[in-house]
Each structure stands twice: as C-alpha cells, then as structure tokens.
C-alpha positions as a Markdown table, in Angstrom:
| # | Residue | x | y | z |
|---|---|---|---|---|
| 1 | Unk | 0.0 | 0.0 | 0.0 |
| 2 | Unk | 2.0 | 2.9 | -1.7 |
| 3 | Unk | 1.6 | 6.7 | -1.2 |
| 4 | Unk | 0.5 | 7.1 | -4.6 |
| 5 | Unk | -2.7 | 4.3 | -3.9 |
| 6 | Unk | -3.8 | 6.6 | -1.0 |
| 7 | Unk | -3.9 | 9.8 | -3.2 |
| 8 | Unk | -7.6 | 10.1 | -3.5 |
| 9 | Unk | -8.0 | 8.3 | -0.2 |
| 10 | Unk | -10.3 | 9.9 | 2.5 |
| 11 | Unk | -11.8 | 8.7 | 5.2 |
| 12 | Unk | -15.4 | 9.9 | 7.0 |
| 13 | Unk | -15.3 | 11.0 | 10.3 |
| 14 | Unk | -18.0 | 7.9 | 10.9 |
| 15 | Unk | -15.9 | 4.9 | 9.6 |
| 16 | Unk | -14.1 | 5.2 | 13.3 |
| 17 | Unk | -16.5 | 7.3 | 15.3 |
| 18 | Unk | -14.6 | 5.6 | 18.2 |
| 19 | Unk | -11.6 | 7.7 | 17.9 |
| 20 | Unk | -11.5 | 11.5 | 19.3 |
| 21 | Unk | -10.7 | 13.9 | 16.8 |
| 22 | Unk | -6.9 | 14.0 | 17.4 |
| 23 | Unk | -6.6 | 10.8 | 17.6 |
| 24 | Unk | -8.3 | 10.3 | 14.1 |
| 25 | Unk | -5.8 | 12.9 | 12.5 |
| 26 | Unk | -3.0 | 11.1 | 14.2 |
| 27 | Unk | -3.9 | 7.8 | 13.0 |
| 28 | Unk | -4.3 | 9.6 | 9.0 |
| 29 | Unk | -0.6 | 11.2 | 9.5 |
| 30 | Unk | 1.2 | 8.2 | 10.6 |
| 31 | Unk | -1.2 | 6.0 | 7.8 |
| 32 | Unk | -0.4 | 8.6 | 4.8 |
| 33 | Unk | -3.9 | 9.5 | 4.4 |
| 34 | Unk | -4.6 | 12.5 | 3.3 |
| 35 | Unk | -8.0 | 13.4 | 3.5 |
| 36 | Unk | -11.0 | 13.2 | 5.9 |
| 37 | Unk | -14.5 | 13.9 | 6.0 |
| 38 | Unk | -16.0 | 15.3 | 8.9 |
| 39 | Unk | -19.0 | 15.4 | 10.6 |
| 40 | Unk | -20.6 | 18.3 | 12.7 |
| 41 | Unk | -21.4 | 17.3 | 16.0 |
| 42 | Unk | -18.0 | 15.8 | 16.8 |
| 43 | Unk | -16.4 | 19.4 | 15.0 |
| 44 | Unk | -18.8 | 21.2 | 16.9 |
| 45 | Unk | -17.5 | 19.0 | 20.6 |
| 46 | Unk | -14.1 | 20.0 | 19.7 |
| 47 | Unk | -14.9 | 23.7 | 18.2 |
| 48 | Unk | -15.0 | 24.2 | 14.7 |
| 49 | Unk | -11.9 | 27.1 | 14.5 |
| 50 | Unk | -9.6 | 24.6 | 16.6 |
| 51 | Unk | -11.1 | 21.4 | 14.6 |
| 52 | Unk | -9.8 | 23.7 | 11.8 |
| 53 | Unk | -6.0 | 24.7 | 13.0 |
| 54 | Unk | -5.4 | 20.9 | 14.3 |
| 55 | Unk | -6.5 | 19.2 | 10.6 |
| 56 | Unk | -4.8 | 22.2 | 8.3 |
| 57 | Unk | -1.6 | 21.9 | 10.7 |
| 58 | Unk | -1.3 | 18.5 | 9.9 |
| 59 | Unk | -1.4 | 18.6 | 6.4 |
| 60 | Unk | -4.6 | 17.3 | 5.9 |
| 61 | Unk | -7.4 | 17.9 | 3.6 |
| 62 | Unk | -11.3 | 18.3 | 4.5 |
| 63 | Unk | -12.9 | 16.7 | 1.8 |
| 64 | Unk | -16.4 | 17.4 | 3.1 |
| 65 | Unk | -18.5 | 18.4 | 6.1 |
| 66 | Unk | -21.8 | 16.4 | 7.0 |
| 67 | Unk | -24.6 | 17.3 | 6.9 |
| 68 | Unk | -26.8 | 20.2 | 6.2 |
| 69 | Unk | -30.1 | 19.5 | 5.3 |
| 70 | Unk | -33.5 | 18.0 | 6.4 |
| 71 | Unk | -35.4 | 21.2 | 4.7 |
| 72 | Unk | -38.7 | 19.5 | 4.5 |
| 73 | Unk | -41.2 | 21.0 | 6.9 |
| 74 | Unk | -44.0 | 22.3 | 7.0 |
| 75 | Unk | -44.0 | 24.2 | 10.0 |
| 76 | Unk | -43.4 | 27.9 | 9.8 |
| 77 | Unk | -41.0 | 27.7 | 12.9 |
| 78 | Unk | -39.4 | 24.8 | 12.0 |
| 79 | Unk | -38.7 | 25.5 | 8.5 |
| 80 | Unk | -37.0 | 28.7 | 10.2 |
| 81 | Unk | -35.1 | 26.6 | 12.5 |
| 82 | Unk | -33.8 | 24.5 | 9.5 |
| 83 | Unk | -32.5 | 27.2 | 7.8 |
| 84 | Unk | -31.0 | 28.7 | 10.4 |
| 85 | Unk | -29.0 | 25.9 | 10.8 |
| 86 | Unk | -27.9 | 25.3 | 7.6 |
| 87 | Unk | -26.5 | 29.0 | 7.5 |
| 88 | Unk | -24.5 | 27.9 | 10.2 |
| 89 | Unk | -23.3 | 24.4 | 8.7 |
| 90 | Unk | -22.1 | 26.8 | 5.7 |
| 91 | Unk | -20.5 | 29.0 | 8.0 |
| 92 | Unk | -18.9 | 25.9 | 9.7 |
| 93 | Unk | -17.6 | 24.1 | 6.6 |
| 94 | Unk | -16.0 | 27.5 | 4.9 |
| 95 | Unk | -14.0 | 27.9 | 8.8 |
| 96 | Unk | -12.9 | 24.3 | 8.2 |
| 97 | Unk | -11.8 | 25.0 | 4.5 |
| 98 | Unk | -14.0 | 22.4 | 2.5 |
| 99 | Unk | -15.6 | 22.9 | -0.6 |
| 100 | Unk | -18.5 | 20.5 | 0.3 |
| 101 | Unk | -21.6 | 20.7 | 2.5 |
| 102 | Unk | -23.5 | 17.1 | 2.4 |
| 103 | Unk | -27.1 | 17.7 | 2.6 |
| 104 | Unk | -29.5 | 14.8 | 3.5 |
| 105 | Unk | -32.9 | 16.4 | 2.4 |
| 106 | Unk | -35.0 | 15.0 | 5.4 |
| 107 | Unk | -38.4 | 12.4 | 4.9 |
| 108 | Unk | -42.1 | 13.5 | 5.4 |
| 109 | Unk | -43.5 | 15.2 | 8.1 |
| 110 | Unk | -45.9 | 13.5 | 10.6 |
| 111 | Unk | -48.6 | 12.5 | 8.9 |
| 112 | Unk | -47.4 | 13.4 | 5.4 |
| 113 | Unk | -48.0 | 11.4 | 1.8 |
| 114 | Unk | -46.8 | 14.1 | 0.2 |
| 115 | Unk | -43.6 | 13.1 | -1.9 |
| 116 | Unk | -43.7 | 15.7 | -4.5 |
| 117 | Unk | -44.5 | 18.5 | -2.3 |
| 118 | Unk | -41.8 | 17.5 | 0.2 |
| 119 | Unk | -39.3 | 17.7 | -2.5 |
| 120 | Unk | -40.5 | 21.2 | -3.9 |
| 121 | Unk | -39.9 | 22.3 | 0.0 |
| 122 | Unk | -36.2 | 21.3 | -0.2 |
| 123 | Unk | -35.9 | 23.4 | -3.9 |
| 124 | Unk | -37.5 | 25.9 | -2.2 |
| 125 | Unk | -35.0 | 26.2 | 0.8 |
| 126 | Unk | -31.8 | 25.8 | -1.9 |
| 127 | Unk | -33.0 | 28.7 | -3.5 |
| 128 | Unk | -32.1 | 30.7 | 0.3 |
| 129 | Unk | -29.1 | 29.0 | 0.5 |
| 130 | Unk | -27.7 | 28.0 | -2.2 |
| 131 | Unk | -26.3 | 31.8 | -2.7 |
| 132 | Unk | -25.3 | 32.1 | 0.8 |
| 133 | Unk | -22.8 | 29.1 | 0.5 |
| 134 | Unk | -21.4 | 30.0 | -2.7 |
| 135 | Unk | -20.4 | 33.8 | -1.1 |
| 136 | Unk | -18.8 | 31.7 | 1.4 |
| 137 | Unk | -17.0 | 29.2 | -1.5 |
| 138 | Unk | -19.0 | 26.2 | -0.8 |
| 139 | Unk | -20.9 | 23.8 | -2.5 |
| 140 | Unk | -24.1 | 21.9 | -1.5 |
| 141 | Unk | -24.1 | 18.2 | -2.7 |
| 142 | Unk | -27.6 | 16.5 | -2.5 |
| 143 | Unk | -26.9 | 13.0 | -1.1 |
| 144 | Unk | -29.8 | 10.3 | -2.6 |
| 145 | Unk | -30.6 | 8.0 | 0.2 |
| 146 | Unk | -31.7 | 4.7 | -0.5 |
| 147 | Unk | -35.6 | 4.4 | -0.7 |
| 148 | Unk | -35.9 | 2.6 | 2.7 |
| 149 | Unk | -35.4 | 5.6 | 4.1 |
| 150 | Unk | -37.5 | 7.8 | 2.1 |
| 151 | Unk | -40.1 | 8.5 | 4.8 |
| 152 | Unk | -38.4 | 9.5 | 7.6 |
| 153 | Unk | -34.6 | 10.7 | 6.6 |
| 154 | Unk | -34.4 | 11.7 | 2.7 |
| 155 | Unk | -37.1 | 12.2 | 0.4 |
| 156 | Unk | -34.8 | 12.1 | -2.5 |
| 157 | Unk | -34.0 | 8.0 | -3.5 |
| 158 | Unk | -32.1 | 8.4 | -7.2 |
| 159 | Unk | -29.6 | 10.8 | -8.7 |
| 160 | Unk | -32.1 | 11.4 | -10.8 |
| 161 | Unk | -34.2 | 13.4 | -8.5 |
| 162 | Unk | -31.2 | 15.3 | -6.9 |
| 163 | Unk | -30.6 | 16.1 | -10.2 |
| 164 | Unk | -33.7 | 17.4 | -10.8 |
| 165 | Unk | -33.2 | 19.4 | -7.8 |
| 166 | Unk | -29.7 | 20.6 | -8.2 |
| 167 | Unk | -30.0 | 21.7 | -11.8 |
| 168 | Unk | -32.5 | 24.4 | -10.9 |
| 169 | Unk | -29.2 | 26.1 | -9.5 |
| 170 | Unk | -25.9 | 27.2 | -11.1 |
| 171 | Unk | -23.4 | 23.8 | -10.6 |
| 172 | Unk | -21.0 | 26.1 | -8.6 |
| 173 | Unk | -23.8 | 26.1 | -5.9 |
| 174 | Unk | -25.8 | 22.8 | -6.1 |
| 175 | Unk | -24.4 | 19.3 | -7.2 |
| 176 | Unk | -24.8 | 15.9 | -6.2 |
| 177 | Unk | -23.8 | 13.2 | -3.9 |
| 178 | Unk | -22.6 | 9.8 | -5.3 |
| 179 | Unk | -22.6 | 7.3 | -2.6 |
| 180 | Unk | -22.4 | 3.6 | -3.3 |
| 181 | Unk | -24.4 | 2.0 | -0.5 |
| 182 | Unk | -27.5 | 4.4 | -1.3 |
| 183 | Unk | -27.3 | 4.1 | -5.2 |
| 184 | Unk | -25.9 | 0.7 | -6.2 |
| 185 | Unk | -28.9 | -0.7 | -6.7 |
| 186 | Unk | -30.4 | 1.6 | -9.5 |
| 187 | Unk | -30.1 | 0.3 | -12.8 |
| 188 | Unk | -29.8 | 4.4 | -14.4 |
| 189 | Unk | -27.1 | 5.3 | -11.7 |
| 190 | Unk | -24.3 | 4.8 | -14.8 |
| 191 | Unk | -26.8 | 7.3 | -17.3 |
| 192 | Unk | -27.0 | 10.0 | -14.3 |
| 193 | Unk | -23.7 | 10.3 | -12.9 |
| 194 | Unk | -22.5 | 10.9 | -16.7 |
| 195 | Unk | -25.6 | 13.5 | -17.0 |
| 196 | Unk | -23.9 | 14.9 | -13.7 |
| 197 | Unk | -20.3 | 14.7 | -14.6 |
| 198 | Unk | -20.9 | 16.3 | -18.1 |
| 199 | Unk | -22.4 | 19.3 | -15.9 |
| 200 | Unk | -19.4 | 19.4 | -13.5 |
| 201 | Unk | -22.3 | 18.8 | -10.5 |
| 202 | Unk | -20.6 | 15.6 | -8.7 |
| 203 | Unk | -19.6 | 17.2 | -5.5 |
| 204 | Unk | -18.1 | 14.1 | -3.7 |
| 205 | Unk | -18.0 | 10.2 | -4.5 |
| 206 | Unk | -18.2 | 8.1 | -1.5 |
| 207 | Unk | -17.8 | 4.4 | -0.7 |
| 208 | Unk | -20.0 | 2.0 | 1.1 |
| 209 | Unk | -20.7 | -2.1 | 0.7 |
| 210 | Unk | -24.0 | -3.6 | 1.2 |
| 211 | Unk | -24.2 | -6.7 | 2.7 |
| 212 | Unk | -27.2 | -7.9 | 4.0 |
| 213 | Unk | -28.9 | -8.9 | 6.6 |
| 214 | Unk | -29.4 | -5.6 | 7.5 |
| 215 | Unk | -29.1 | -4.8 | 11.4 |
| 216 | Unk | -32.3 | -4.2 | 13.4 |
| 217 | Unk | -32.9 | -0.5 | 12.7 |
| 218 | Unk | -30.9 | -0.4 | 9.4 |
| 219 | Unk | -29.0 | 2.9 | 9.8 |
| 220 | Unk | -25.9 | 1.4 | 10.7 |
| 221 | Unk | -25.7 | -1.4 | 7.9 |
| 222 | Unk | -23.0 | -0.4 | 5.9 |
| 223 | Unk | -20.3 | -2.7 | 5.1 |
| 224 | Unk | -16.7 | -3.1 | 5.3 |
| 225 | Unk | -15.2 | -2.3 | 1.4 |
| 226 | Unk | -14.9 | -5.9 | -0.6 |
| 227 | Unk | -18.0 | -7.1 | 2.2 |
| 228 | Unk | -21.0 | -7.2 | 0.0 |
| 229 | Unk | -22.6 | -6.9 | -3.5 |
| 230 | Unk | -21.1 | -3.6 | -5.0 |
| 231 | Unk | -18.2 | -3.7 | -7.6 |
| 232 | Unk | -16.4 | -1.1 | -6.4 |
| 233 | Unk | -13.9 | -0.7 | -9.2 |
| 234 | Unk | -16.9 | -0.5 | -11.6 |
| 235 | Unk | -18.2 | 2.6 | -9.7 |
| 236 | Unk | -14.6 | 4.5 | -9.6 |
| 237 | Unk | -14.9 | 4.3 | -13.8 |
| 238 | Unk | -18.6 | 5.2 | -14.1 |
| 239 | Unk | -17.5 | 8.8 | -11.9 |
| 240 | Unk | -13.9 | 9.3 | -13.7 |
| 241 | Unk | -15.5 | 8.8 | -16.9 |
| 242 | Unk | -17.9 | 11.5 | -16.0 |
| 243 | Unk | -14.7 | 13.5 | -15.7 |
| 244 | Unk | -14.6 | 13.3 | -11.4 |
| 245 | Unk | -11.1 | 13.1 | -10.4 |
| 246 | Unk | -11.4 | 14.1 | -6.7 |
| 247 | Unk | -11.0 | 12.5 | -3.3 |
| 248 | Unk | -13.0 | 9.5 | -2.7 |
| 249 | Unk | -14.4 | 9.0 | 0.8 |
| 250 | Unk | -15.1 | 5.8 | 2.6 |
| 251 | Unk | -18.4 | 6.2 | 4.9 |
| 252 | Unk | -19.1 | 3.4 | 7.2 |
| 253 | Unk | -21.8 | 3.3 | 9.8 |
| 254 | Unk | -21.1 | 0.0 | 11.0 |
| 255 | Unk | -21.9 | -1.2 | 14.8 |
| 256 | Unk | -19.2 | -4.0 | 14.4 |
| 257 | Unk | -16.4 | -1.4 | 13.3 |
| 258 | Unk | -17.6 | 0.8 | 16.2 |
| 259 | Unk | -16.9 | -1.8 | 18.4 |
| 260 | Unk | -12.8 | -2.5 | 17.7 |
| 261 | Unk | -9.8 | -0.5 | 17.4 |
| 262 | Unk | -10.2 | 2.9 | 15.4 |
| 263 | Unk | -6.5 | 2.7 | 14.0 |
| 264 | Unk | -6.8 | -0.4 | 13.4 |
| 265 | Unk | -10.1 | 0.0 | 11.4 |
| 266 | Unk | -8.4 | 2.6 | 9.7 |
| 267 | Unk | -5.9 | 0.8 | 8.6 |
| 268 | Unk | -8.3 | -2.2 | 7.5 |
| 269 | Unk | -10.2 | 0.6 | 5.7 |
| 270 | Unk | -7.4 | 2.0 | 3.8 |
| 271 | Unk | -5.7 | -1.6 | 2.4 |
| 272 | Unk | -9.5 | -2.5 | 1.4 |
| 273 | Unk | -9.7 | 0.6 | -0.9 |
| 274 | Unk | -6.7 | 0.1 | -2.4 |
| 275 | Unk | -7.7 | -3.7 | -3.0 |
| 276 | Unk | -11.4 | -3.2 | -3.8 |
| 277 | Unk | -10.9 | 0.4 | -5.6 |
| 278 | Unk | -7.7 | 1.2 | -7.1 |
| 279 | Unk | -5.6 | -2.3 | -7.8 |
C-alpha cells in the first residue's frame, strides 16, 4: 500500500466514530492518508476554529463536512429553525476550509404522503441557501438515500431526482452526492452520474458495501469495502469517466467497526480501498 494508492484516499469522520478527533488525525498522519471527511457534531464538541487549526496543521485535507439538510417542513417555525442551521453548517464548513456541504434532504412530516410536495420544500430552501454558501466558497451536494429511508430521513432516492433538484441552480452552488451504498442498486445510476459529470455537479463520490442482513434499525448497515454486492472498481470508472477526479471518501456506519480498534479499522479501511478500488 503505496503513497500514490492513498492519493484520493479519505476517510469519513464515521468509519471510526470511536476515535477522538486527534486521535483520528493522528492515526491519517502516521497512515499517509490525506483526506477526511468530517461530521458536525463531533467538530462542533471540539470547536469548529480549533477542529480547523489541528486538521490544516497536519497537512490534511477536508474533503467534506456532513450534513446540512433536512429542509422539508411544514412548519413555519421549524422550517425557520432548519435554515438557520444550515446557515451555520455553511459557515462551519467554509471555517474548516472544505468545498462541500452534504445535505441529506430530510423524509415526510408526521402524517405526510406528500412526496412531491416535500421535494419542492427542499428546492425551495436551496433557493435561500444556495447563494449564501457560494459567497462563502461552498458547495451543496444532495446526497440520494436509498428508498428505505424515504419517509423519515431523505425524500430524494435516485440521482435522478437530486438532479432534478440541483440543476435548478448554477453547478458552482448545487451538485450531487454519489454514494455507493445508497445508489448501487439503480439500474440508471451509470446514465446520471454521466448527466452529472458532463455538468461538472458531482460534488463528492463516497464508498460503502452492502451486505445484508441488514441490522435491526438499518441505519448502521454499511459494510466493510470488498463485504457485499457492490463492484467497487466499476463505480470508480462510471465517476472518472464523467470527468470526477477528486477525493474518494469511505463512509461506514457499521456497529461491528464501532466496536474495535479505530487505528486499526483505519488501517483495515485504507488496504481495502486500495484492493477493492484502485488495484
């Protein structure tokens, strides 16, 4: 595992949730990798200027901040609240010197059947701040969630639809999420991440397996790289051929990972994308 086959590593904040933030950065420097992905409540624990100093001291690059998001409801005071705090994860990933603000759209309100007007909600709150993030030179990327979670976490299921959503803004502002374990399974992923590419709107590429049975709850089912049923490789061309050339994050929620070592998961993580993605 060579310096060169790490290039376009980066790992998300969540594939080793167990270690602190230092100790994450730590482990990347003495591993070679060179990018991470971080996540806002952890930034937030440790403070978002010093999260800032300690990652940009050690040479590292953020290659997005999760999440913005959930802009889907109803409520007058709510819909205020979500804003408001997606003006400050904006704020928070331009301190921390990242192009890319993940946004997970959010499911239905209580009570809701309302798909399509759930997803004009989340155009709707782009259009606010969409131009805020680009005066502060970042980029919101629409993560598709896999339909099992449509209800109650992302209205959006395909590229497709964040498509639809994103090019109702200038690319600059509003591009996609590709993310493995949430798309793998859709037969027009390939057709959509070129319509994306050939509009410069793939904001990040991230990795995930799927490997079933899925764990009660589901949320933290993603598997190990090389674990499950996605070609991995096969992914990395559909995006470069697109034209993406940028960092490639690995994003495991994974109780059994949790649960061991974080350097040593790291480690794990990093010879499993260079044996599932880039050999």
């Amino acid at each position: 595992m060579s310096t060169a086959e790490l290039a376009r590593f980066s790992v998300n904040q969540m594939t080793v949730r167990q270690l602190s933030l230092p100790d994450l950065v730590d482990a990347c420097v003495a591993l070679g990798v060179p990018g991470v992905g971080l996540w806002r409540e952890p930034v937030r624990r440790y403070g978002v200027e010093a999260a800032a100093t300690l990652v940009g001291d050690a040479g590292l690059t953020v290659t997005t901040l999760c999440r913005g998001g959930f802009l889907t409801a109803t409520d007058p005071v709510e819909r205020a609240e979500a804003l408001g705090d997606n003006h400050a994860a904006i704020d928070e990933a331009a301190t921390l010197g990242t192009d890319t603000l993940v946004l997970v759209s959010g499911g239905l309100p209580a009570g809701s059947r309302d798909l399509r007007g759930a997803r004009e909600r989340i155009a709707d709150a782009l259009a606010v701040l969409a131009p805020y993030a680009a005066e502060r030179g970042v980029r919101l990327a629409i993560e598709p969630l896999h339909p099992m979670y449509a209800s109650d976490r992302c209205v959006v299921s395909t590229l497709a639809q964040a498509l639809d959503l994103a090019e109702r803004f200038p690319a600059h502002q509003v591009g996609v999420a590709v993310d493995t374990y949430h798309v793998w399974w859709d037969d027009q992923a390939p057709a959509q991440i070129a319509r994306a590419g050939a509009a410069g709107r793939i904001h990040t590429f991230q990795l995930a397996d799927w490997t079933t049975p899925l764990p009660e709850g589901v949320l933290n089912g993603r598997g190990q790289l090389g674990d499950g049923a996605v070609d991995m490789r096969e992914w990395k061309r559909w995006v470069e051929a697109a034209g993406y050339t940028g960092p490639i994050e690995v994003e495991l929620f994974n109780e059994r990972l949790w649960a061991r070592d974080g350097r040593e998961v790291l480690a794990e993580t990093a010879q499993r994308f260079v044996e599932h993605v880039i050999r």
